[in-house]
N, C-alpha and C positions, 0 to 999 in steps of 0.2 A: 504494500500500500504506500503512494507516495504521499510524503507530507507536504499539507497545504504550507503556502505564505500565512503567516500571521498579519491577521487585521491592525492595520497600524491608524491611527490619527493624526490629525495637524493639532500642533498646540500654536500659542500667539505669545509674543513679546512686546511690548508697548513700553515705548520709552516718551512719557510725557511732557518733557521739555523739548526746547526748539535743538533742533540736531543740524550744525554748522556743518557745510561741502567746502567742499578744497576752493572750489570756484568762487567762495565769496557769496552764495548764496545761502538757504536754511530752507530748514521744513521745520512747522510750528510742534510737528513732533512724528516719530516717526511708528508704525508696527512689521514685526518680521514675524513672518509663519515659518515654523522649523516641524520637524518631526525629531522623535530621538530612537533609539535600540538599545539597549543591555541595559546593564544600572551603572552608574556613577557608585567608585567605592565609596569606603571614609573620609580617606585621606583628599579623595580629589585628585589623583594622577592619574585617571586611567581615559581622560576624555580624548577622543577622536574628532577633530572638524573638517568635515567633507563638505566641499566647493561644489555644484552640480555646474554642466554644461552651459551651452549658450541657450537655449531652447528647454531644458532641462526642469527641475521642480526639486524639490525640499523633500520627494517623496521616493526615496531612493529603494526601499525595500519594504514587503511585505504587501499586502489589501490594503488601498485606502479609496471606497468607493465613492465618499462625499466628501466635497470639502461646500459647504454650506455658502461661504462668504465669496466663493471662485465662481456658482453658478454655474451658465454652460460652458463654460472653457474646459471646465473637469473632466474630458470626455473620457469614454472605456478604456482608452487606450494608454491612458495615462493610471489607471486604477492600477496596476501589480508595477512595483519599485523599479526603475530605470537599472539599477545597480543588484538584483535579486541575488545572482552567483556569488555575488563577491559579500554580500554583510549578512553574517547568521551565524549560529554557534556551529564551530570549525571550520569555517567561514577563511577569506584569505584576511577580514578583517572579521574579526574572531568577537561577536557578542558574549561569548562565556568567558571574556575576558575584560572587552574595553565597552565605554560607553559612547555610545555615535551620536553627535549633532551634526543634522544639515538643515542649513536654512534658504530659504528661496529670496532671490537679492532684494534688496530695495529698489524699489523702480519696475518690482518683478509684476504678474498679473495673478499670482497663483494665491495670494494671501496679503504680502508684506504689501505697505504703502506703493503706491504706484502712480501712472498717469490716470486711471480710470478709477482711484480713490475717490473720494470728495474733498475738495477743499474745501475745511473748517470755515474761510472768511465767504464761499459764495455759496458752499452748501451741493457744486456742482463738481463733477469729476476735472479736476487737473486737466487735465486734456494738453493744451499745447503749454501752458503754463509750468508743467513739471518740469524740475530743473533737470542738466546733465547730469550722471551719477560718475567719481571716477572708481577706479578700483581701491583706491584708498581710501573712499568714502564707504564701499564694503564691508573694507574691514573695521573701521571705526565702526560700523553701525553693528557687526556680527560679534566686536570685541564687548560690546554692552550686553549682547546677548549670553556670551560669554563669563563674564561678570555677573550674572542674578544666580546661574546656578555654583558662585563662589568658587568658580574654578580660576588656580592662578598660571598653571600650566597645562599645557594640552602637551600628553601624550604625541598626537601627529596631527598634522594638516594635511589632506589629503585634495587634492584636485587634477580630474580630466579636463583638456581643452581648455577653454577661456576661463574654467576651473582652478585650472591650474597657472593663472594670471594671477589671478588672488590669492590661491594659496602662498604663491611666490610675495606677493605682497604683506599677506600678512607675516609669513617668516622676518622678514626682511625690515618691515616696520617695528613688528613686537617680536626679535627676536630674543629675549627672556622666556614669552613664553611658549616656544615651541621644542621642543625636545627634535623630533624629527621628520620630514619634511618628504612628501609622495608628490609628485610633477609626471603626469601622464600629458603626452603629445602635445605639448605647449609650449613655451618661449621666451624671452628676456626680453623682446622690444619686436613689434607689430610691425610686419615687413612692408613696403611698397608698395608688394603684390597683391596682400592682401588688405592693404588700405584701397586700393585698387576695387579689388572685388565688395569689399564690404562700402564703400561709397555707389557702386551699380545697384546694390541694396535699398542701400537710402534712398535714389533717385527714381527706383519702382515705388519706393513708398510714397513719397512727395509727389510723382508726378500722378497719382491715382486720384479721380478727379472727387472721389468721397473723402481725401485723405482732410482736407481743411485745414492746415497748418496742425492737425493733430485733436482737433474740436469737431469730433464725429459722433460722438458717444449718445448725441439724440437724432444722431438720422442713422444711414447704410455705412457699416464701416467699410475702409480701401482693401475690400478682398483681392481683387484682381494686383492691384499693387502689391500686398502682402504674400500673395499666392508664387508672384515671379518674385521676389527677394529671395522667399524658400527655395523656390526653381535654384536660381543661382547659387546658392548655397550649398545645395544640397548634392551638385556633380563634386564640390570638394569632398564631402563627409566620405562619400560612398566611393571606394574605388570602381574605377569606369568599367571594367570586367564585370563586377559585382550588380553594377546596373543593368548592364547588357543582360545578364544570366535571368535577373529577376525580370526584367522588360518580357524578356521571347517568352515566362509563364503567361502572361496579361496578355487580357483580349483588348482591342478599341473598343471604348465604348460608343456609345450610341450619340451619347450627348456632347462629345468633343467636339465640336464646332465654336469656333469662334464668332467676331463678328461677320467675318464671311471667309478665311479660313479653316477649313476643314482636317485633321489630325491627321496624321497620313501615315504611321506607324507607329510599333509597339512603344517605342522609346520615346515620344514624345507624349503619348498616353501615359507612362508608365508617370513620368516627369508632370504632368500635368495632372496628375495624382494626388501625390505626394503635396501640391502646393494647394490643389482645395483640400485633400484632410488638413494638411498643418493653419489652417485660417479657422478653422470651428476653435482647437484649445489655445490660440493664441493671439494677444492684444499686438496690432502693430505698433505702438506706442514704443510698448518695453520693448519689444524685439530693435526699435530705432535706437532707445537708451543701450541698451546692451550693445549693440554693435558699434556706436559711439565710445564707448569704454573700451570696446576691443582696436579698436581704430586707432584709439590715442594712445594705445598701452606703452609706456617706457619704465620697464623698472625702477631706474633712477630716478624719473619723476615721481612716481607714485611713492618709492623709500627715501625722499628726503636728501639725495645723496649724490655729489658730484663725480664721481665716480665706480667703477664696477667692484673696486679692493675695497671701497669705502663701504659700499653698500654688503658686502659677504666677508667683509672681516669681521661685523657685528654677529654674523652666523658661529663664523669660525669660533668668535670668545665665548659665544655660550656651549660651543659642542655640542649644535647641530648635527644630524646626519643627515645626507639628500641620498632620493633613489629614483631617479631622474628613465623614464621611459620614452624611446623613438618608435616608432611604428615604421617599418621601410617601406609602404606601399602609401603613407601617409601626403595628399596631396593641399590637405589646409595645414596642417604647422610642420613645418618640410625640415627632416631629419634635421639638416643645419643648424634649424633655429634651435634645435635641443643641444648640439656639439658646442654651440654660442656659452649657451648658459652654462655646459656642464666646465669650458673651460674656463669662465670664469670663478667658478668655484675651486676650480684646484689649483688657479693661481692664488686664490686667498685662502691656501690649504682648507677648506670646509671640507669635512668629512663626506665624500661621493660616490656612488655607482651608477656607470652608465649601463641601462640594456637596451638592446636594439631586437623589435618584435618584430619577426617575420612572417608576415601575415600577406593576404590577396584584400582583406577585407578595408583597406583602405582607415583611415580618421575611423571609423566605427568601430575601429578591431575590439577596442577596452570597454565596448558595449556588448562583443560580441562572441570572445572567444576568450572567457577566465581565466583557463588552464592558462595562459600562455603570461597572468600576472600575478597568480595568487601565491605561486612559491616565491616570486621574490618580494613582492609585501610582508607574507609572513614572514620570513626572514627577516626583514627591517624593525618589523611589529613589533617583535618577541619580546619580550619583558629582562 
């Protein structure tokens, strides 16, 4: 008999005073929707803080079939944990040991404050009015979270993808309190290429004629905008084999027609899929704030720090460990950018491992294929 997922819930953080952004701006207060796994011991050392994706949720593992305050974004598909394989007891992150928090960003659509909140002064959702978020606004806001359950160090930080921007961020800004440090398929500073592509993003979302400078939320949102942002996006995640393989299962549908283009095969079906489901659980707002963060990402800026020894000598004094993962079929954070980081770190001797995952499955592999990262998590993990 296999054993079910455990039903999990959202819980909520509510920080009532006004919370200051890097920018020079504020929110008169902010809330984070996290979920958590295992227990928190005595002493308070055994907590875990996972970073979820760009697209991702706060609901990493187990059943969570309502989230109340989400509405219909919350769709099925989103109900069993992004992360199932990897967090459970003998787990690569081991619940019969460590305590897990993941929280869903600020700015995010899944619970935490966002554009589609209300603003307290008009009582109407944010809408274009919500500020930038950077990734060191992140972590300031995750580190309060962190703080109510009196936790003064985390065990590990743990982040996939643009995940693993802020985890790097938050290492790096508090490093006191991180013990050890997990960086799956992610990066030290956001390449051209993909300020490139994540700017073609934007400009599907802007130029979508429901988008309204971001003040839709009482008419039709910018699906079609939202829909080709995903499109775009979404040849990086998946290696191009991997889409091809999945395309030739898929039939054309019926209703592929455009305004007077007609869909002409499986691949662009397949592709045109993928971008009307991802618009039912997902606010274009966030998806614009989020990719705006991934856009500006400089480590250095985000840790305060004029240079690369400056910024991971702070690692190196607390003895840090990093376990820094490459995916080699990886076409959105391109092995390089993991060699960038991991040589910086051993120039400012930080405790490192590099592994290089050789996979077909492109960016998804660490959604996709466990085996291939849970023995060397646990290993980093172990007590």
């Amino acid at each position: 008999m296999l054993d079910m997922p455990a039903v999990n819930s959202t819980h909520f953080f509510d920080h009532e005073e006004t919370f200051a952004l890097r920018d020079g701006s504020s929110l008169p207060a902010i809330r984070i929707a996290y979920e958590t796994w295992g227990t928190l011991n005595a002493d308070r050392t055994n907590a875990i803080l996972l970073f979820h994706a760009l697209s991702g949720s706060h609901h990493a593992a187990g059943i969570n079939p309502d989230i109340p305050e989400v509405g219909e974004l919350w769709q099925p598909e989103l109900h069993q944990g992004w992360w199932e394989d990897m967090i459970g007891p003998g787990k690569a992150i081991d619940t019969d040991r460590f305590f897990v928090i993941c929280p869903n960003y600020l700015g995010g659509c899944y619970g935490s404050t966002g554009p589609a909140s209300l603003n307290p002064k008009t009582q109407k959702p944010w809408g274009s009015k919500f500020p930038s978020i950077s990734a060191a606004d992140q972590v300031n806001a995750v580190a309060l979270l962190i703080d109510s359950f009196g936790i003064e160090t985390l065990h590990a930080v743990v982040g996939p993808s643009v995940g693993g921007l802020i985890a790097l961020t938050f290492a790096t800004r508090l490093p006191d309190r991180v013990r050890n440090v997990i960086s799956i398929a992610a990066g030290f500073k956001t390449t051209v290429l993909n300020r490139l592509i994540l700017f073609e993003q934007i400009l599907a979302i802007e130029n979508d004629p429901n988008f309204n400078g971001g003040d839709f939320y009482d008419e039709s949102p910018p699906l079609y905008g939202l829909a080709l942002a995903r499109m775009i996006s979404h040849k990086t995640f998946v290696h191009l084999d991997s889409i091809e393989k999945r395309a030739r299962q898929d039939v054309i549908q019926a209703d592929d027609v455009l305004a007077w283009y007609r869909v002409r095969d499986q691949f662009q079906s397949y592709m045109l899929h993928q971008g009307k489901k991802f618009v039912k659980r997902f606010d274009a707002n966030t998806y614009l704030r989020i990719i705006d963060l991934w856009s500006r990402f400089d480590a250095l800026f985000e840790g305060d720090a004029e240079s690369p020894h400056e910024l991971f000598e702070r690692c190196a004094r607390n003895g840090q460990k990093w376990l820094v993962f490459s995916i080699d079929s990886d076409f959105c954070f391109y092995p390089e950018e993991q060699s960038e980081l991991v040589n910086h770190l051993e120039a400012s001797r930080v405790d490192s491992m590099h592994i290089t995952v050789h996979s077909d499955k492109g960016h998804d592999s660490f959604l996709l294929e466990p085996d291939l990262y849970t023995p060397h998590i646990a290993w980093l993990l172990r007590p």
